[in-house]
N, C-alpha and C positions, 0 to 999 in steps of 0.2 A: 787338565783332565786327560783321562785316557782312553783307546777305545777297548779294548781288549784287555781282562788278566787272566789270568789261571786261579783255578778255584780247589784250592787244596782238601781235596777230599774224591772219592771214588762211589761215592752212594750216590748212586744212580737220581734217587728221590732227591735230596741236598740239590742236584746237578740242573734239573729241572724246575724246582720251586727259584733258585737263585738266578736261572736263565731267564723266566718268565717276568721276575724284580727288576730286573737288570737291563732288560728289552729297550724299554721305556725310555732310556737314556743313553742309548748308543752303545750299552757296551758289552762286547762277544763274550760268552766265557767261557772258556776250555776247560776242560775235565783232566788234570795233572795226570792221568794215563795217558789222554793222546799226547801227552809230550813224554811221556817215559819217565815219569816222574815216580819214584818209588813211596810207599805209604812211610809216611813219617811216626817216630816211635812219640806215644802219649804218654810220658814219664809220672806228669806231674800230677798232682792234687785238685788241681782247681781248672777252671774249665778256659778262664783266660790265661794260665801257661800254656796247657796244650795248644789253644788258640794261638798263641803268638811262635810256638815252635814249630806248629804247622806251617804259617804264611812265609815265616823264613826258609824254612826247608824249600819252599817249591821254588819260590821267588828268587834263592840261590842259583838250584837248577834249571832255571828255566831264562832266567836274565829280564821277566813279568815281572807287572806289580803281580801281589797276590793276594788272595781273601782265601782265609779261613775262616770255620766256625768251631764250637767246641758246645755242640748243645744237649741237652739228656734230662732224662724224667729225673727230678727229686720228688722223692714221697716221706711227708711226714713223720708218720710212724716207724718209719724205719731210717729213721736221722738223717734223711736225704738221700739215701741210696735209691737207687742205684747211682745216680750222679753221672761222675765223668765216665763210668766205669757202665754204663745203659748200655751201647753196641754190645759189651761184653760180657754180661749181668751173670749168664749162663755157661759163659765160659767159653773157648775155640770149638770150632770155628763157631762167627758170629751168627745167630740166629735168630730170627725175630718170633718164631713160634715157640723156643726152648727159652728165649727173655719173660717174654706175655707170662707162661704157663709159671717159671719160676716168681715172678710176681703176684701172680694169683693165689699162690701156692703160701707163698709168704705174709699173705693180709687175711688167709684164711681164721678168721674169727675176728679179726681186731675192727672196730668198728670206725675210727678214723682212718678216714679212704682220700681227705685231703694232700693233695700231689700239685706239682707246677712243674712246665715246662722251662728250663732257663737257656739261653742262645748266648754267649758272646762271641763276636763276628770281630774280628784284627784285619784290616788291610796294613800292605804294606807297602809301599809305593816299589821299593828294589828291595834289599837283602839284607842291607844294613841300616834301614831307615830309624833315624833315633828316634821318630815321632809319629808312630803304627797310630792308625784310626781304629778308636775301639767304640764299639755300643753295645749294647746287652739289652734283651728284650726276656720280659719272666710274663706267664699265661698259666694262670692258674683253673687247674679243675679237680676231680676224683675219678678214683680209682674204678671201675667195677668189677666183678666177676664172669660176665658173659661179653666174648668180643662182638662187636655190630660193625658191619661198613666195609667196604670194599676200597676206599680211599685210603691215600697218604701211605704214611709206613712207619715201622717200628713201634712202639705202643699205644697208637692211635687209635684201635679197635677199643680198646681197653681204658681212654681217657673221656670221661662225660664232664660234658662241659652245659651246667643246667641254665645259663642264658639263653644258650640255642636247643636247646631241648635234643642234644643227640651228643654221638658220639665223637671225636676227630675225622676218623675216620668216614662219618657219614656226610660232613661240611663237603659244599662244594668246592675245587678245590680254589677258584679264586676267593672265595672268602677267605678259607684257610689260610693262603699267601696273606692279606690282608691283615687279618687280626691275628695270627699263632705267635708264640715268641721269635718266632726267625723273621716275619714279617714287622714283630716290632721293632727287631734288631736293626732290621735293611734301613725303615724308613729312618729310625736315627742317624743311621749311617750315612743315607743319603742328603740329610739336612748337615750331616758336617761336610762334605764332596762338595754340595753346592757351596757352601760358605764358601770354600778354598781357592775354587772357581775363578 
């Protein structure tokens, strides 16, 4: 095991829900700007390439294991989009009020509002590791039209999730760690870590 990796991503929220996960079991994890690590380009189609070309990018520069994630609202009715391509939805720079609005925008009349969150999470122990740890965690809810909540980020306002009678956004957030698809992701993750152990 290890105590410390870098956590290939710059979103502040990612930074904080994965530190909070990660507490629990000894291990730091650095945000790949305080090491000067530059944003990695997300080429591909699917959320485990970017996932796995992310972990390597940092874990190169940094000589860390490294964790990536590669996670994004698929909706339904519009064959999955936004997908891998959610930070981006709306276009440069990324925005999470010009993502929501262009989604809202987009469901205007269609009456399937079914959506899911999907996470897949690659650690990589160094740079060239032939045998990345992967898990994927999917958390399904609908879409609305009116944002609610002051929590989380990115379309969280805008995901109702009718178990809990509210928004993403309005879950406290250790629940949210808990059950969200990034939370499903971790604990899989963490039941292969411990195996390894």
């Amino acid at each position: 095991m290890f105590d410390k990796l870098v956590l290939a991503s710059n979103n502040a929220g990612k930074l904080r829900e994965f530190g909070a996960l990660l507490a629990p079991l000894g291990i730091q994890v650095i945000a790949q700007r305080e090491l000067n690590v530059p944003e990695c380009d997300e080429p591909h189609c699917t959320f485990l390439e970017n996932a796995l070309e992310k972990a390597r990018h940092a874990s190169r520069l940094t000589g860390l294991p490294a964790l990536a994630d590669d996670s994004g609202l698929c909706v339904e009715a519009l064959g999955g989009m936004p997908g891998v391509l959610s930070a981006r939805f709306s276009g440069e720079p990324k925005s999470d009020a010009r993502n929501n609005a262009l989604l809202v925008e987009r469901l205007q009349g269609v009456a399937n509002r079914r959506c899911w969150y999907t996470c897949v999470l690659v650690l990589v122990r160094h740079a060239e590791d032939p045998q990345p740890l992967v898990a994927e965690g999917v958390w399904y809810g609908e879409v609305c039209d009116t944002p609610a909540g002051e929590g989380g980020f990115g379309y969280d306002p805008l995901i109702w999730m009718a178990s809990y009678g509210c928004t993403v956004a309005q879950m406290p957030a250790e629940e949210k760690n808990r059950v969200s698809h990034r939370g499903l992701a971790m604990q899989q993750l963490m039941q292969k870590l411990q195996a390894q152990a």
